[in-house]
C-alpha positions in Angstrom: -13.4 -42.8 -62.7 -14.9 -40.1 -64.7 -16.7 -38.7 -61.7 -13.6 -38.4 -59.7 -12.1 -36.7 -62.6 -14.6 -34.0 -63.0 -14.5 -33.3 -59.5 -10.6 -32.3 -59.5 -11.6 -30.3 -62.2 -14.2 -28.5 -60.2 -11.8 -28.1 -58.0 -8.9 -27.3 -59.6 -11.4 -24.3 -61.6 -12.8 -23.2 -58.2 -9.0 -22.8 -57.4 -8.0 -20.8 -60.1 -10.7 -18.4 -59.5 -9.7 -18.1 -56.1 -6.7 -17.3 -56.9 -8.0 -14.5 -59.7 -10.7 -12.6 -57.1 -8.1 -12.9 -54.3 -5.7 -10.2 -55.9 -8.8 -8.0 -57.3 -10.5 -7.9 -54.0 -7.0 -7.2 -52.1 -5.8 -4.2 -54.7 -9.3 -2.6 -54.6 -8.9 -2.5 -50.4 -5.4 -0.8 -51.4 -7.5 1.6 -53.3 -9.9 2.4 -50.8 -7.4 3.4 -48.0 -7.6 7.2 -47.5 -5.3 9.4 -44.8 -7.9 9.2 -42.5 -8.3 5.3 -41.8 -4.8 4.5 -42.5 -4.8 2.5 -39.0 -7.6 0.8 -40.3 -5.2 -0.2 -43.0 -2.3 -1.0 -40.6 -4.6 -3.9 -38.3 -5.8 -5.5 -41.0 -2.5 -6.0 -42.4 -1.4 -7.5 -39.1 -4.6 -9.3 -38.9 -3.9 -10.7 -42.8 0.3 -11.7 -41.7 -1.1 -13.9 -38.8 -3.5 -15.8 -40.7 -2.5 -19.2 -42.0 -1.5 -20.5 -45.7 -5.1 -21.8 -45.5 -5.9 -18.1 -46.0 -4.5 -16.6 -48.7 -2.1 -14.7 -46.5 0.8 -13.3 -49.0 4.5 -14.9 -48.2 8.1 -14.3 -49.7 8.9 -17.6 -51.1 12.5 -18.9 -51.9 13.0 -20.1 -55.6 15.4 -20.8 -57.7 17.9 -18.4 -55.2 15.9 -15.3 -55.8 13.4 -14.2 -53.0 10.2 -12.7 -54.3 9.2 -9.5 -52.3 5.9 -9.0 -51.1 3.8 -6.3 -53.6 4.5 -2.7 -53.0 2.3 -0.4 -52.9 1.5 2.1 -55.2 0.4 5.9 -54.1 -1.4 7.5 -56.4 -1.3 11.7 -56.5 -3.9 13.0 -54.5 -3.0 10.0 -51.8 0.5 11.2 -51.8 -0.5 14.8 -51.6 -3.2 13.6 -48.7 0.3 11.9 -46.7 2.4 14.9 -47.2 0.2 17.7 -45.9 -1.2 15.2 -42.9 2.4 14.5 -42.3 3.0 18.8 -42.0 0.2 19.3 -40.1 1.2 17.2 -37.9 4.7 18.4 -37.4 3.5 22.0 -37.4 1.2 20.7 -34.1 4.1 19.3 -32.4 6.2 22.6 -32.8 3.8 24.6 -31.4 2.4 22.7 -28.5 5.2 21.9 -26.4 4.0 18.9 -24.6 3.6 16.8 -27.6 7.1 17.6 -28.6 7.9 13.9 -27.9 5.3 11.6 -30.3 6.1 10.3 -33.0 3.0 9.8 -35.5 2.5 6.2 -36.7 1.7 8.1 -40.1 5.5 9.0 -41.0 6.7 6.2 -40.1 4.3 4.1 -42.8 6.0 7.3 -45.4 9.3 6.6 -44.3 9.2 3.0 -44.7 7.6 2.8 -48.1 10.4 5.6 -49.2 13.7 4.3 -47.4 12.9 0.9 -46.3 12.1 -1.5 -49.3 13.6 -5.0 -47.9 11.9 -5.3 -44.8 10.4 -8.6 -44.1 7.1 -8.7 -42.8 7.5 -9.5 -39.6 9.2 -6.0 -39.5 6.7 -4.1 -41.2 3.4 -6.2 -38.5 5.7 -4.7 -35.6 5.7 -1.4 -37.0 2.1 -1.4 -37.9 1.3 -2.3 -34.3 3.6 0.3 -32.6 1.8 2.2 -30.5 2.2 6.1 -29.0 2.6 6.7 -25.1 1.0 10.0 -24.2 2.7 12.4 -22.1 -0.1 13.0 -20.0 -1.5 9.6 -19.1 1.2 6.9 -19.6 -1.9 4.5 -22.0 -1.1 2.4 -24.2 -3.6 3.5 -27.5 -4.7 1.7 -30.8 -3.3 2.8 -34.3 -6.6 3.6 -34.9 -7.4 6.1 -32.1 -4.1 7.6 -32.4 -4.7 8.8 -35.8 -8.0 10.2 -35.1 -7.0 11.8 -32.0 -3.7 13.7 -33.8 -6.2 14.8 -37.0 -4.8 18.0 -37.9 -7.1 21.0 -37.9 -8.8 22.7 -40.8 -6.9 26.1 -41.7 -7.6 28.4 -44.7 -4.5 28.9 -46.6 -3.0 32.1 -45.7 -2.8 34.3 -48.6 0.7 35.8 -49.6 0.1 39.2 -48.3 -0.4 37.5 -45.0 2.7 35.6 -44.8 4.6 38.5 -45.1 3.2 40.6 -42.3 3.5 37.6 -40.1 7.4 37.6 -41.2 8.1 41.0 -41.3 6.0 44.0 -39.4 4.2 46.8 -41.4 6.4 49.4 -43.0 5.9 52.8 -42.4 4.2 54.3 -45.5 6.3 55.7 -48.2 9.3 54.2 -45.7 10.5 52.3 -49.6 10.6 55.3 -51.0 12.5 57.5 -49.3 15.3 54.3 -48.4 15.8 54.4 -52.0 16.2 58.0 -52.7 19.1 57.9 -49.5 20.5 55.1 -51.7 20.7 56.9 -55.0 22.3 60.3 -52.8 24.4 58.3 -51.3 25.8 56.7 -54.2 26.3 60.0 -56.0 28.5 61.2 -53.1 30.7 58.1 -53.8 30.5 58.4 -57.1 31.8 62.2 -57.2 34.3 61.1 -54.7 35.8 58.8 -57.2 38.4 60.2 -59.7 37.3 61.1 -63.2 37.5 58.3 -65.7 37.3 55.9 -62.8 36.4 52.4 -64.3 37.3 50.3 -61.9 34.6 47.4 -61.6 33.3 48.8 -57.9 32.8 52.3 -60.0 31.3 50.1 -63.0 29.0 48.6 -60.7 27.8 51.1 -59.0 27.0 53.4 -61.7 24.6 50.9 -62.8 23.2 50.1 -60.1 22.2 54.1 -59.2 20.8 54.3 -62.9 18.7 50.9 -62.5 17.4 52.3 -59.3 16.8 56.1 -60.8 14.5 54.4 -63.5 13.0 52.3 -61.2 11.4 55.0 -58.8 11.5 57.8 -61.1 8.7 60.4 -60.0 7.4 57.8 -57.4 6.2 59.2 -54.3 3.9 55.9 -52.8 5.2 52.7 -52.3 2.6 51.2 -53.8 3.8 52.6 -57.2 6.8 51.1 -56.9 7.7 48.8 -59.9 8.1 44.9 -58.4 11.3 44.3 -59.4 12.3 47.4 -56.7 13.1 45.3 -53.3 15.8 43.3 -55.8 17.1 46.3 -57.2 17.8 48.1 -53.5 19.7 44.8 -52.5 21.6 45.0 -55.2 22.5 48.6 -54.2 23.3 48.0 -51.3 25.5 45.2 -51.4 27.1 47.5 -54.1 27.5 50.3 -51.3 29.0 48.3 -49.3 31.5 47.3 -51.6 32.6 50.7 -52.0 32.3 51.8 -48.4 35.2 49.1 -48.3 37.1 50.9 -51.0 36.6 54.6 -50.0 36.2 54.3 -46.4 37.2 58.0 -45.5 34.5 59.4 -43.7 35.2 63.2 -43.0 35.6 63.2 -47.2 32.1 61.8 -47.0 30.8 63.9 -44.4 32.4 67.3 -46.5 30.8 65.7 -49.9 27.5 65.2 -48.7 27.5 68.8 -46.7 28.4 70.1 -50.2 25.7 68.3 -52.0 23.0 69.7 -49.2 24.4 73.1 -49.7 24.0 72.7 -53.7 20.7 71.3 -53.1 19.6 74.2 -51.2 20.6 76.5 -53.5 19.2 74.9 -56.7 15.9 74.9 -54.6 16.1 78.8 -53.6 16.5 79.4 -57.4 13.7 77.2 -58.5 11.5 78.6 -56.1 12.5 82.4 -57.2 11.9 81.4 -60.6 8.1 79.7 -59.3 8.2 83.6 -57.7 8.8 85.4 -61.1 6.7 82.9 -63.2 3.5 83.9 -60.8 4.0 87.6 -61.2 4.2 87.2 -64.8 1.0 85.1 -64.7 -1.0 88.1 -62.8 0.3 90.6 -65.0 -1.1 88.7 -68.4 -4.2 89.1 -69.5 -6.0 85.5 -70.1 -7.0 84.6 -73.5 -10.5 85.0 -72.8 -11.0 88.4 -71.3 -8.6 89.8 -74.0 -11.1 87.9 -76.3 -13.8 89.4 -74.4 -12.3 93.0 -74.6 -12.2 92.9 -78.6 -15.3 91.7 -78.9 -17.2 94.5 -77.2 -15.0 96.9 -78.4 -16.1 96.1 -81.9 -19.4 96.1 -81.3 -18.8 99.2 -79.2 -17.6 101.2 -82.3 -20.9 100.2 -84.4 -23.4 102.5 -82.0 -25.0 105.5 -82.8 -22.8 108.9 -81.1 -25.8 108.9 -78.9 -25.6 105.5 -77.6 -22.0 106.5 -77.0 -22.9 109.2 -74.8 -25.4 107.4 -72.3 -22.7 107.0 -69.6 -21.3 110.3 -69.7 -23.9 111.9 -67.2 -23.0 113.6 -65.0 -24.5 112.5 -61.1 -23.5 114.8 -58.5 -26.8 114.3 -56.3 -24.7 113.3 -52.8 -28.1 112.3 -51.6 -27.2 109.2 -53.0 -24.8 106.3 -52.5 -21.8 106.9 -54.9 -19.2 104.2 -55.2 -16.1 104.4 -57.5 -14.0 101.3 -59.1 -10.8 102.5 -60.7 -10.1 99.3 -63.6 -9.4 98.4 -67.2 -10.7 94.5 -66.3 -14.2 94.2 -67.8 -15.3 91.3 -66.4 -13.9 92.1 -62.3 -15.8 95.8 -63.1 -18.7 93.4 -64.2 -18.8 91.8 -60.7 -17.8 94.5 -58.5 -21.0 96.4 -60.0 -23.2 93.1 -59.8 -22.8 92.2 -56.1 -22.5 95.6 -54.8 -26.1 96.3 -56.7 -27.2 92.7 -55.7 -26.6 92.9 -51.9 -27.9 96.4 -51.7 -31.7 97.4 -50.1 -32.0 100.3 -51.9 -30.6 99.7 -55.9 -32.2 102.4 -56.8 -29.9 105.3 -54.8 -27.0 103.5 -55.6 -24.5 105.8 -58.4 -21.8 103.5 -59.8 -18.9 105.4 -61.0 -16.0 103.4 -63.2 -13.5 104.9 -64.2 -10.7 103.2 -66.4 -8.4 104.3 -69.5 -8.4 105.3 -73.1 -7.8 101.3 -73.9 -10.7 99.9 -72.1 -13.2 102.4 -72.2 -15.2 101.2 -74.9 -15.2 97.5 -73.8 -16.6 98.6 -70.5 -19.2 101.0 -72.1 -20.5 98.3 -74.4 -21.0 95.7 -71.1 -23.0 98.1 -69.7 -25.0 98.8 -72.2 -26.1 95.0 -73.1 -26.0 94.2 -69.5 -28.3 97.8 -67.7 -29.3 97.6 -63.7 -31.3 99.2 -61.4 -28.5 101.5 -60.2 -27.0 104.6 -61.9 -23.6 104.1 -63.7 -21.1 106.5 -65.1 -17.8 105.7 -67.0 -15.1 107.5 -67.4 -11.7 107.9 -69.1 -9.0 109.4 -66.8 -6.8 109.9 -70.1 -9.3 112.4 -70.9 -9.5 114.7 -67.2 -7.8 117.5 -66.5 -7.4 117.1 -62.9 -4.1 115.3 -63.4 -0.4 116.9 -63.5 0.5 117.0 -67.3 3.7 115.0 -66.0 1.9 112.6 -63.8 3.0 109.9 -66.6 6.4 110.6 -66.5 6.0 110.6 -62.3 5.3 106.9 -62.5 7.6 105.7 -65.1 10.0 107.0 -62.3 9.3 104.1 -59.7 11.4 101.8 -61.9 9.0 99.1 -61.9 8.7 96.3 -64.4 4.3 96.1 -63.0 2.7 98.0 -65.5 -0.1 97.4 -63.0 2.2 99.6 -60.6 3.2 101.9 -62.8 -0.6 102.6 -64.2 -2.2 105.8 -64.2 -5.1 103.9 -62.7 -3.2 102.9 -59.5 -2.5 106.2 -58.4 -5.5 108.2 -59.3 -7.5 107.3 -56.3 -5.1 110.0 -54.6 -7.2 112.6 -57.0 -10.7 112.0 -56.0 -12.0 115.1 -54.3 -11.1 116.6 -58.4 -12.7 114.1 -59.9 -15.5 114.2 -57.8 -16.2 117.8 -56.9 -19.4 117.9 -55.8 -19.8 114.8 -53.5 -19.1 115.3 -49.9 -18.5 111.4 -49.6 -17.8 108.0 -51.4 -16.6 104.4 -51.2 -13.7 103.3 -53.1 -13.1 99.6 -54.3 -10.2 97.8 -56.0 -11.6 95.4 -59.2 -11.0 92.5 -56.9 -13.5 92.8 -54.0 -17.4 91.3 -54.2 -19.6 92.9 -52.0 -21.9 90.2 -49.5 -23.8 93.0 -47.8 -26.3 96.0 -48.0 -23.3 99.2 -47.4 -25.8 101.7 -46.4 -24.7 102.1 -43.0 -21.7 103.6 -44.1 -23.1 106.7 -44.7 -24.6 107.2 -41.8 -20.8 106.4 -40.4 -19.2 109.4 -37.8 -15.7 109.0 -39.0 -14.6 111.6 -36.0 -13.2 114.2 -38.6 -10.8 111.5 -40.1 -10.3 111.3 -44.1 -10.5 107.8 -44.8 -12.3 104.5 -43.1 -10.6 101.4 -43.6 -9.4 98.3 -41.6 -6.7 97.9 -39.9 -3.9 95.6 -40.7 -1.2 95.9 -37.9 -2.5 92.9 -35.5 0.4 90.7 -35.9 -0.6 86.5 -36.7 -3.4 88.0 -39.1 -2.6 86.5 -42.8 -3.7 90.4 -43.2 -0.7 91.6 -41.4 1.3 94.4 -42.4 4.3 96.5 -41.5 5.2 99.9 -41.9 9.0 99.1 -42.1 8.7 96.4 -44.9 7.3 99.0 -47.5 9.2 102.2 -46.3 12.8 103.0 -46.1 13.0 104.0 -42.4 16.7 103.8 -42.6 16.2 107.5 -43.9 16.3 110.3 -41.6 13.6 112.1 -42.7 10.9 109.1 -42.8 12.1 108.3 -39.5 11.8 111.6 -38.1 8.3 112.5 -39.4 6.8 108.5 -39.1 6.8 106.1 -36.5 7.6 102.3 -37.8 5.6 101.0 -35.3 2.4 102.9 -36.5 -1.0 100.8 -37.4 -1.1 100.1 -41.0 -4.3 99.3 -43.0 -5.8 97.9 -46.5 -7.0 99.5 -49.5 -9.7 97.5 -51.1 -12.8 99.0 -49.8 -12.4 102.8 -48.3 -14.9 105.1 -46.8 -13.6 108.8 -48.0 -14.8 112.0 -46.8 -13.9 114.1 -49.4 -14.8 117.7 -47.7 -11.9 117.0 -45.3 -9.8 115.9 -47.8 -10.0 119.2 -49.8 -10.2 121.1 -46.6 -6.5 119.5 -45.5 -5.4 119.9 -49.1 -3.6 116.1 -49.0 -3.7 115.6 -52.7 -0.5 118.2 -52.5 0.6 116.4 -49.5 0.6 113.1 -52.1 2.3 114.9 -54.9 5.3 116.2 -52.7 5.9 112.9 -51.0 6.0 110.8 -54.2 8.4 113.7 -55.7 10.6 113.1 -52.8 10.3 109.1 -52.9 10.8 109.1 -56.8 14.1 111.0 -56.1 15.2 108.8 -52.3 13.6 105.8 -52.9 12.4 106.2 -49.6 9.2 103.3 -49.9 8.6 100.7 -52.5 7.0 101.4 -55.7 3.0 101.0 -55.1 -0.2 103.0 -54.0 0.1 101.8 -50.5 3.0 102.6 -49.0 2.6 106.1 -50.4 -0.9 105.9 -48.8 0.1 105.0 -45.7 2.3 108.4 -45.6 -0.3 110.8 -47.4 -2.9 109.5 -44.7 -1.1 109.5 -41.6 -3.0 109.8 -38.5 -6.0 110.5 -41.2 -7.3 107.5 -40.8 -10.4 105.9 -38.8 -11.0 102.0 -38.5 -13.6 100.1 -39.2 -14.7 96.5 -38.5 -12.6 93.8 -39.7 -16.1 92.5 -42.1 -15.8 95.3 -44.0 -12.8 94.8 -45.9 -12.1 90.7 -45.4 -8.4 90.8 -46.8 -6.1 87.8 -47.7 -8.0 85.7 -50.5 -5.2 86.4 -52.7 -2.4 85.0 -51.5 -3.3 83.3 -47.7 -5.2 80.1 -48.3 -5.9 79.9 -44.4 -8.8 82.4 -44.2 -11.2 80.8 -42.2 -15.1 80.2 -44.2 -17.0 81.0 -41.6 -15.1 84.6 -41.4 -15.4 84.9 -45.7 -19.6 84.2 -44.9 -19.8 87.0 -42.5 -17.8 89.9 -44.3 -19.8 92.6 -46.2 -16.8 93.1 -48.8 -14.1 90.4 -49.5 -10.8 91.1 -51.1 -8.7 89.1 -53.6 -5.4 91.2 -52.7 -2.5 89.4 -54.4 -1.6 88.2 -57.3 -3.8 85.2 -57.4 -7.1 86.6 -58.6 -10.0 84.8 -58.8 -10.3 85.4 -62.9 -6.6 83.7 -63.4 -6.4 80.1 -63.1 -3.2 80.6 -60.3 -6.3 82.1 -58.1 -7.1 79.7 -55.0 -9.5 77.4 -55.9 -11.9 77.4 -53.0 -12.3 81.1 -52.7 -13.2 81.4 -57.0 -16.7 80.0 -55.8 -17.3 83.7 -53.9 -16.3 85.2 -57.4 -18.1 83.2 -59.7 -21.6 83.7 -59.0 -21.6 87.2 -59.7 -20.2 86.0 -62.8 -23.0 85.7 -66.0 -21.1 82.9 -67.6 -24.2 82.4 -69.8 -23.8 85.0 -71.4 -23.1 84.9 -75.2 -19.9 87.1 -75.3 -18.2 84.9 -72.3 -19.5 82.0 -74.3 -17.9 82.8 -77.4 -14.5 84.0 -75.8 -14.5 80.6 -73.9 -14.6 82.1 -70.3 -16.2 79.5 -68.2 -16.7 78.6 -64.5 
């Protein structure tokens, strides 16, 4: 009897821990189902609903009048994140390949069952676990298994969000952002000054703000890229404010006339702006920088603490025409500095080269000091026109006469070049520069130049499409009957800068009177505007012989489309215009020709701050 006893309690034990490890075992299969073997899943689950009670199999029992449903099953995250993007995949597949538009994946309809469906016997659930999927191809009947394997959804890398939105919208036209929303603002300001004054109606309200939100927004933006974020939100805005008001003032011709009136206001604000920009650059060419004025005192002081003697050492007087003589008419220390640096510099023959500068009462001991710290192998001579005789005792009052706010214009040193063959009596010939030129090449063939009995050598500016081009009718008053009978408008103009001069014909033809009576006559008739050049133009008419465009490379001023490989080849190049190479409006990559003649090591130019 015991025997028997213990043996029902074996078995009873052995029972109970059958019924422990069953659930254990079953939950961690649950557990190991992935998105991948899900079929897997689905047969054994038909395999465990066919089974007998012998087997464990799990039933819905009926007790008490409540039925017991079978467990559910219970996704965990990354399972249910595994489902979902399997499940998009897969409906991302079907849309883009046609002939599978038809299946239907075994996969969502496991998801919509555990979701929707949650009193489904299980006779239900075995027939859709062993639903099968009909190809279109080949009408075969296919496992669970091998139909989830076979629609396995493709690796892709995420597409980043800069890629999405090229594949949504096509690729802007640069700056396109920027210039929708400037249209915006302008057109909301024509609304807005179509509206009456003291408007507040809300579609006013509104669109008042929304023109200042978008005004702060781009501000001085010129790239899209530098467009603030919250831009794109704030131009729908605007527009959907536009066309509210469109609704509200929908008279076009008034639009049309406003925004005609705003282009015409527009225009004119930018015609003023840019003759102010005009003004503003003239001023800047007629001041003096900071550091040649600095430079100026400097030597001037120092000048002033020499020995009489010392004083005297540029005084000589060289008359020897034998040699090369060159004058420079400037009170600019620093452009005398490198005209007299490259010239000696590019020259064979240093040694037969005679400088002459020749400036005014002001600047005469600044540019006597330079040269004394700073001798070269040439000979150089400065004087002060202030104190020759060879000018009219009312030359001063002459040139206040032109009614010119320049005082470069109205400088004694701008029209004395029309006095050379008196201040220069005993040279047959010389070369004449303007402070602004640098000299690239030896100039001894000039002397040897046959000018053909003309007066003065320079090149020729009449070949219209040059930057150097000139007219005779846009400096002279040929409106006036006597200019147009004694001139032709049409006759080839040309460049001071760099000018050959053969001063015996000049005395011989006596055109220094010639000079004096046209400028009386022009002061009185205002027959040319004020300036050496139109007036030399006149005094030099059909006087003049031309030479080759490299001798006188004009335009690095005020073009900035003079061509490098030209600048390289010329034997003089000239900074005509108003942006000179020693003001900081001067065009930057032409300074470069300028600055190496330039000893910017040198203590005065370090002290004074003048720099490359």
């Amino acid at each position: 009897m015991n025997q028997v006893r213990r043996w029902q309690r074996i078995f009873i034990l052995s029972l109970l821990l059958l019924s422990v490890l069953t659930p254990i075992v079953f939950v961690y299969r649950l557990k190991s189902i992935t998105s991948v073997d899900k079929g897997e899943f689905i047969e054994e689950l038909s395999d465990i609903t066919d089974k007998t009670d012998d087997d464990l199999r799990l039933t819905a029992v009926e007790q008490d009048g409540e039925v017991l449903e079978e467990p559910k099953r219970i996704l965990q995250d990354r399972e249910f994140n595994s489902v979902v993007s399997s499940s998009s995949a897969d409906k991302s597949n079907d849309t883009m390949q046609s002939n599978e538009g038809d299946k239907t994946t075994l996969l969502s309809e496991i998801d919509g069952g555990i979701s929707g469906n949650n009193h489904k016997t299980k006779e239900e659930q075995a027939l859709v676990a062993q639903k099968t999927t009909i190809s279109s191809n080949a009408e075969v009947k296919l496992p669970a298994r091998d139909i989830q394997r076979n629609r396995k959804p493709e690796f892709r890398p995420p597409s980043g969000k800069s890629e999405k939105i090229k594949r949504v919208q096509p690729e802007r036209a640069t700056d396109e952002r920027v210039k929708e929303i400037r249209d915006k603002i302008i057109q909301a300001r024509a609304y807005l000054n179509l509206a009456l004054p003291g408007n507040n109606s809300q579609i006013v309200k509104e669109l008042r703000v929304r023109t200042k939100e978008l005004e702060r927004a781009i501000g001085d933006v010129t790239k899209d890229k530098h467009l603030p974020k919250s831009s794109p939100n704030r131009l729908k805005a605007m527009e959907a404010a536009l066309y509210k008001v469109s609704r509200a003032f929908h008279n076009c011709p008034a639009i049309a006339i406003k925004l005609q009136a705003m282009t015409y206001k527009t225009e004119e604000q930018a015609r003023a702006q840019k003759k102010h920009a005009a003004y503003l650059m003239q001023l800047a060419a007629r001041t003096t920088p900071k550091g040649l004025h600095c430079l100026s005192m400097r030597l001037t002081t120092e000048y002033f603490t020499l020995d009489h003697e010392k004083r005297q050492l540029f005084q000589q007087s060289y008359n020897n025409p034998d040699l090369y003589h060159y004058v420079v008419f400037s009170d600019n220390v620093l452009a005398c500095a490198v005209v007299v640096n490259s010239t000696i510099s590019s020259s064979k023959e240093p040694g037969k080269i005679v400088f002459h500068v020749v400036t005014d009462s002001l600047n005469y001991p600044a540019i006597s000091m330079w040269f004394l710290l700073n001798p070269s192998k040439a000979s150089i001579q400065i004087l002060n026109i202030d104190e020759m005789s060879v000018l009219p005792l009312d030359h001063a009052e002459l040139l206040m006469k032109q009614n010119s706010s320049d005082p470069r214009i109205i400088s004694g040193l701008n029209h004395a070049r029309f006095y050379l063959p008196d201040i220069f009596p005993g040279l047959n010939k010389i070369v004449l520069f303007d402070h602004d030129v640098v000299v690239q090449s030896d100039l001894s063939r000039l002397w040897s130049l046959d000018m053909k009995g003309k007066v003065i050598g320079a090149v020729e500016t009449c070949l219209e499409g040059e930057p150097s081009f000139q007219s005779m009718e846009k400096l002279i008053n040929f409106s006036d009957a006597w200019v147009a009978q004694k001139f032709d408008p049409k006759a080839c103009t040309w460049a001071f800068g760099m000018n050959l001069f053969d001063l015996e014909e000049w005395r011989r033809q006596d055109l220094t009177s010639v000079y004096l009576k046209y400028f009386e006559l022009g002061v009185k008739r205002h027959l040319w505007k004020a300036g050496s050049l139109p007036i030399g133009w006149l005094t030099f008419f059909g006087q003049t012989y031309p030479l080759e465009k490299r001798w006188n490379m004009v335009g690095l001023g005020h073009e900035s489309g003079v061509r490098a490989s030209d600048i390289e080849k010329a034997a003089v190049i000239h900074y005509d215009g108003i942006m000179k190479p020693w003001l900081d409006i001067g065009i930057d990559k032409y300074k470069r020709y300028w600055n190496i003649h330039v000893p910017y090591n040198h203590p005065y130019l370090q002290r004074c701050n003048i720099h490359d």
